[in-house]
N, C-alpha and C positions, 0 to 999 in steps of 0.2 A: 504493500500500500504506500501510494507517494503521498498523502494525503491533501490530494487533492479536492475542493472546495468545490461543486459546480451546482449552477440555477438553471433551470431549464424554466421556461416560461411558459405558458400555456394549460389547459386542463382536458382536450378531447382526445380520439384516437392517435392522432399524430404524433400530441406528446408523450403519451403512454410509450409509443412505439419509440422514442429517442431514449425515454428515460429505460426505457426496456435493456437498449444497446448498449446505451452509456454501465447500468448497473453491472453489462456482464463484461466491461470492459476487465484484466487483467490486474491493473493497478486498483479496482476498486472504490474511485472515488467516493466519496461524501456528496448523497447528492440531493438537492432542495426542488422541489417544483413547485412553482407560484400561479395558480392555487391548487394547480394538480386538482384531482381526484380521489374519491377510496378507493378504487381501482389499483391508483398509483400507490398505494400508502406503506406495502410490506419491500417497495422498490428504493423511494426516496422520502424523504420530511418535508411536509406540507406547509408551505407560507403562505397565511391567509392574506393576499393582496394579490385585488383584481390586474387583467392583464393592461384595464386601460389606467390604469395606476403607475403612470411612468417613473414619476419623481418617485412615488414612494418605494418603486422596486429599487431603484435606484441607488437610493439613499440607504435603504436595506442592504445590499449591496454591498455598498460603502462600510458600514458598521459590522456583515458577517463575515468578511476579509474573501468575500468570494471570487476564484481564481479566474473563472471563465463560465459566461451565459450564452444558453444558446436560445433564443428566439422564437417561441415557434407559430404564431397566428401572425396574421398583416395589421390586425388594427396597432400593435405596440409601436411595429416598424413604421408606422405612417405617424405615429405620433410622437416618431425621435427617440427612442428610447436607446436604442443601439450609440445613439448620439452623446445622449445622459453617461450612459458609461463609461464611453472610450472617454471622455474628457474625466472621465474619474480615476482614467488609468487599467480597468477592468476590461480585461480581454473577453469579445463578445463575436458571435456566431450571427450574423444578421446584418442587412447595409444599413446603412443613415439614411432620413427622411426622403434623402435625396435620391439614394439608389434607388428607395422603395417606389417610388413613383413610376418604376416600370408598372407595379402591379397596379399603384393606387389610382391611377390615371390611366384609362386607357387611351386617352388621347396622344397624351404625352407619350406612351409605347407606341403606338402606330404615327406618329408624325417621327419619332425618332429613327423604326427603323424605315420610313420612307427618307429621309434624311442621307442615312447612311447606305441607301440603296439595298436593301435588307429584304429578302424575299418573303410577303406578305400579302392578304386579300387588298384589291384594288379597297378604298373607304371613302365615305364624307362626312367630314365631323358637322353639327348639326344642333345651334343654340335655342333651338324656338320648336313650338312643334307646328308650324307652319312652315319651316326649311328643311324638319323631316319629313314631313308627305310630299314637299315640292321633291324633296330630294330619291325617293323608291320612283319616280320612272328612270333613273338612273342605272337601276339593278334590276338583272331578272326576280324569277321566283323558283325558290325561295329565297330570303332578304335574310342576312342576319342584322341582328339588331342589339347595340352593346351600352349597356350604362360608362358614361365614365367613370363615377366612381365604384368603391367598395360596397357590392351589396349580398357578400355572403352566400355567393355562388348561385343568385338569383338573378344578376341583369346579365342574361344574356339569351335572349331569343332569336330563336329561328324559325320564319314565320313564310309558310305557306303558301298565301294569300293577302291580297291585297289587304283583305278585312282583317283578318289579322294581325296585320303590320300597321294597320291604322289603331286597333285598339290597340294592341304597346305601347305605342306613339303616345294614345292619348292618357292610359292609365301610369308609363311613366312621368311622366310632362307637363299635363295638365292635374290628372288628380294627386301627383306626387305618392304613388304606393311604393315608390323607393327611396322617399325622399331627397334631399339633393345628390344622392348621387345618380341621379336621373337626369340633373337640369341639362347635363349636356349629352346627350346621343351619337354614337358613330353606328352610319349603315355600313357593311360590306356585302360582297358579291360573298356566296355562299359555295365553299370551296366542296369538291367532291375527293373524297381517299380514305386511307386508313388513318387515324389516329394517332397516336406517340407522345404519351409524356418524357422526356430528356430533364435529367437535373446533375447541377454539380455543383460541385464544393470548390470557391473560389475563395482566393487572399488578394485577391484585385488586379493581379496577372497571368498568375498560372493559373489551371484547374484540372481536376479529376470527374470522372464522370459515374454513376452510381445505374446498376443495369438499366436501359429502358423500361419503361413501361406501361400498360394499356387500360382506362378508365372508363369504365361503362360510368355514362353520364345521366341518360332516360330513366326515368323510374321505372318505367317496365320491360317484359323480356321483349326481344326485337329490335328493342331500342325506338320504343314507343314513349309517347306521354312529355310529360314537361322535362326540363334540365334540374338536377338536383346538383348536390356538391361531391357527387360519387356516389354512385350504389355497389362499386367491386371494383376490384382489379388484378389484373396480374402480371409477374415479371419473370424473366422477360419478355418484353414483347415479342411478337415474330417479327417484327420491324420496328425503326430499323436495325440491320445487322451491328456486330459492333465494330467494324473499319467504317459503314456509315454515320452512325454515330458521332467519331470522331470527328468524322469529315465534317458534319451539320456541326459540331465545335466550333470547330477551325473558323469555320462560315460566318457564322452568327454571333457566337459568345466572345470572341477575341475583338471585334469591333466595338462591339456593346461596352466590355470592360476599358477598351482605348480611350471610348468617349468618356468616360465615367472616370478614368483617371487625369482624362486631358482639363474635367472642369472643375480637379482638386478633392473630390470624393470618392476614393477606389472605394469598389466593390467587396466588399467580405462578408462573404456567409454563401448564403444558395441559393444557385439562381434557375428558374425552371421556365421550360422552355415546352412551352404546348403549340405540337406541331402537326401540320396534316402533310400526311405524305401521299403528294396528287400525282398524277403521270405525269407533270411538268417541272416533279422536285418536290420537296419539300418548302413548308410555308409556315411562316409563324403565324399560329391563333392565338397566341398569349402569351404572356410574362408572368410568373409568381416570383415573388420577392424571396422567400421560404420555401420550405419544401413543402410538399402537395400533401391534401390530406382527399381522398385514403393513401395514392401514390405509396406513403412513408410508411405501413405498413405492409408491404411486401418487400421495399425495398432493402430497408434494415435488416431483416431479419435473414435474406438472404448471402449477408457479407460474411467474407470470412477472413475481416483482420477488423485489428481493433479501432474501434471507430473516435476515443478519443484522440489520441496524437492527432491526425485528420484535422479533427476539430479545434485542438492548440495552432496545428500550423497557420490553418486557413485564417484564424482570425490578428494571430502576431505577423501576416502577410509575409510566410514564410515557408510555403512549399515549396517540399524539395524538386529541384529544376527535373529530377528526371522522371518525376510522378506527374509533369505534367502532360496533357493528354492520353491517361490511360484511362485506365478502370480501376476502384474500388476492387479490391479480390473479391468473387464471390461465387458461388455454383449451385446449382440445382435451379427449381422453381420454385415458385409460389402466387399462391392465390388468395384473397380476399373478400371476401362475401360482407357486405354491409346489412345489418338488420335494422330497421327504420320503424317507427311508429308509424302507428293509424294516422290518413291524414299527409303523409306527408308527401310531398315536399310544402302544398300549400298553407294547410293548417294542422299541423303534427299535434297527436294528443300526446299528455303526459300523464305521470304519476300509475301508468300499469304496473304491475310486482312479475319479474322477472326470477323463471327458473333454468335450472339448470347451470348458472354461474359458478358454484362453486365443486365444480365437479372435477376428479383429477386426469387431465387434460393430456393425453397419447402426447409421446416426445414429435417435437415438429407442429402442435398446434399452439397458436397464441391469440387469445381472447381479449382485443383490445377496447376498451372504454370510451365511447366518446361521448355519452351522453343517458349517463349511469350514476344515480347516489346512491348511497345506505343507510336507510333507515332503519335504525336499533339491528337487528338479524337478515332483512328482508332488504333485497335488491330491487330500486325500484327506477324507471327510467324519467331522462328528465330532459331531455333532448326530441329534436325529430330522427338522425342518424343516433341509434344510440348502442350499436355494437358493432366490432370490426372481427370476423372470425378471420383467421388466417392461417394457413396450412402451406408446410415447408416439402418440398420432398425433390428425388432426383428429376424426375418429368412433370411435366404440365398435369398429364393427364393423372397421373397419382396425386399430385397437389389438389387440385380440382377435387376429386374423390373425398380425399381427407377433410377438405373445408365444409363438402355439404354435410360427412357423415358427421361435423363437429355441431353443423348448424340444426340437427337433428337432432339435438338435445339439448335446445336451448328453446323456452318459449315465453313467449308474453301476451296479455292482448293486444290486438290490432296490430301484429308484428308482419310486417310484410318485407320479399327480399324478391330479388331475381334471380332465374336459378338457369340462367344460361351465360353466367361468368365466365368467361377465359372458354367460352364453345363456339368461338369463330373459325370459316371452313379450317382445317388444316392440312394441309397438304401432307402426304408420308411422308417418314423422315426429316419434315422440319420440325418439332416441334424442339426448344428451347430445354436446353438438357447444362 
């Protein structure tokens, strides 16, 4: 034990999933989550201070002599928190307010990578909802349709129909159902391919790359119904490969981070890269400031080195030269299965009593928390996504298996899931091994 000090930020599956990594690191850190969960609680010690609680984690911080924070929701990063730190001297996992506005803005990401020539859906940004209706005969159909700001993996529609794309228009806009992170709209042209989340662990020049992987977004099987914030996923993807991978790095992230150091704000922490991969290439449909959530639960779990050093380097902006553009070690697969409340994505109920959580869990499955308290004995949910089943194995297809036989013994009311995870065609012999 080097007794090392670490805060991990955040309270849902994501964090669960870092503090997960972090506890089985080698050295054994000491490790705080603010405000975490009881999920989290036999992992790390729970600081009761919320995540929009900048100053006071801060300051917390400051007083518990803590070595290194890692970051893990966007609302902290959008509110400087990364910023609070490093001016405290406390090495931190996460950009400054500054970085973060790849994710916080999506205007600001799509004019930046138009800027830098940065291969992207054609767009028009859009202040009134009179210059977004003028502006869809500009785009076929379907139209996507994007909040600028942060709204909790809810602004972003893709709409069908003209009527459809008028009502967005008008429920973000006018009646303000996302509040202002509505006031300003960007349309795109609606890209057709497969999917790809890409993330990596940057110190603001170099980076490593962590396996691809592939997000079921729709609430239902087919990939039907509204956009949630992930109902599953799994790693790695069947695309892209991993010399493309690098290549879509090289491409996109090495720019990104030039600009970023050229206007005196490197980059530190993870940066994620949502991308569609069309017959014309690859394209970016997003920026996350942080790592993705569910993303982070397959990803972690499939590493096989230890993930704190990573995390010292990338934030003391001190990757070693020859880790950059590789991979993260890591083998096998994994799968994801998200268990959601009745209701959700639009109106999630709570406070069902959940069973089957405390059950002792076959090596290779991990039950992660994202939207789960304990009340006295009894588990009860408090979230819309409120469990991450995850199953580790050499193939897809065994992963796969192991996640739903885990999801078979868990139940609640109004608990609903998709259960065609990680079952897109697959060609023999590729599946990701």
């Amino acid at each position: 034990m080097d007794g090392a000090r670490i805060l991990v930020v955040g309270q849902g599956g994501r964090e669960h999933a870092i503090v997960r990594a972090l506890h089985d690191s080698p050295v054994h850190p000491h490790l705080y989550v603010a405000p975490g969960s009881a999920g989290m609680e036999d992992l790390a010690e729970r600081v009761p201070l919320a995540v929009s609680d900048a100053a006071g984690i801060a300051a917390w911080s400051r007083r518990n002599s803590i070595d290194l924070v890692v970051i893990g929701p966007e609302a902290p990063l959008q509110l400087g928190l990364a910023d609070l730190l490093r001016a405290s001297g406390i090495a931190t996992v996460g950009p400054g307010a500054s970085g973060a506005r790849l994710e916080t803005s999506k205007r600001y990401a799509k004019e930046l990578l138009a800027r830098l020539g940065l291969p992207t859906a054609r767009f028009r940004v859009t202040e009134s909802p009179e210059a977004a209706e003028a502006a869809l005969s500009e785009f076929g159909l379907p139209v996507v349709i994007k909040a600028d700001g942060l709204a909790a993996g809810k602004g972003v529609a893709i709409a069908a129909t003209r009527e459809a794309a008028l009502e967005t228009i008008d429920a973000w806009m006018r009646r303000r159902t996302l509040g202002d992170s509505g006031a300003t709209l960007i349309l795109e042209e609606c890209l057709v391919g497969e999917e790809a989340s890409l993330l990596a662990l940057t110190d603001g020049e170099r980076w490593v790359l962590f396996p691809p992987a592939r997000d079921h977004k729709r609430v239902g099987d087919g990939d039907v119904g509204p956009n949630t914030g992930g109902m599953g996923t799994f790693a790695p993807a069947l695309a892209p490969s991993r010399d493309e991978a690098i290549a879509i790095a090289r491409r996109i992230i090495d720019p990104v981070l030039a600009s970023e150091r050229a206007a005196g704000t490197p980059y530190r922490g993870v940066l994620f890269l949502g991308l569609m991969l069309t017959a014309a290439g690859p394209s970016v449909l997003e920026f996350n400031a942080r790592f993705g959530d569910p993303e982070t639960q397959v990803v972690l779990p499939l590493l096989d080195e230890d993930l704190l050093p990573l995390f010292r380097a990338a934030a003391a902006g001190s990757l070693p030269p020859e880790r950059h553009g590789t991979f993260v070690q890591h083998h096998g697969a994994a799968v994801c299965v998200v268990l959601a409340a009745r209701g959700y994505p639009e109106r999630p109920e709570t406070g069902a009593s959940i069973e089957g959580l405390d059950t002792a869990w076959p090596h290779g499955i991990r039950v992660f928390h994202s939207g789960v308290e304990r009340h006295g004995t009894r588990w009860v949910s408090s979230g819309g996504r409120v469990l991450g089943v995850t199953a580790r194995a050499e193939t897809l297809s065994l992963a796969r298996a192991a996640a739903y036989a885990a999801v078979a013994r868990i139940r609640f009311d109004g608990m609903h899931y998709r259960r065609d995870i990680a079952q897109p065609p697959i060609p023999i012999g590729s599946e990701p091994k």
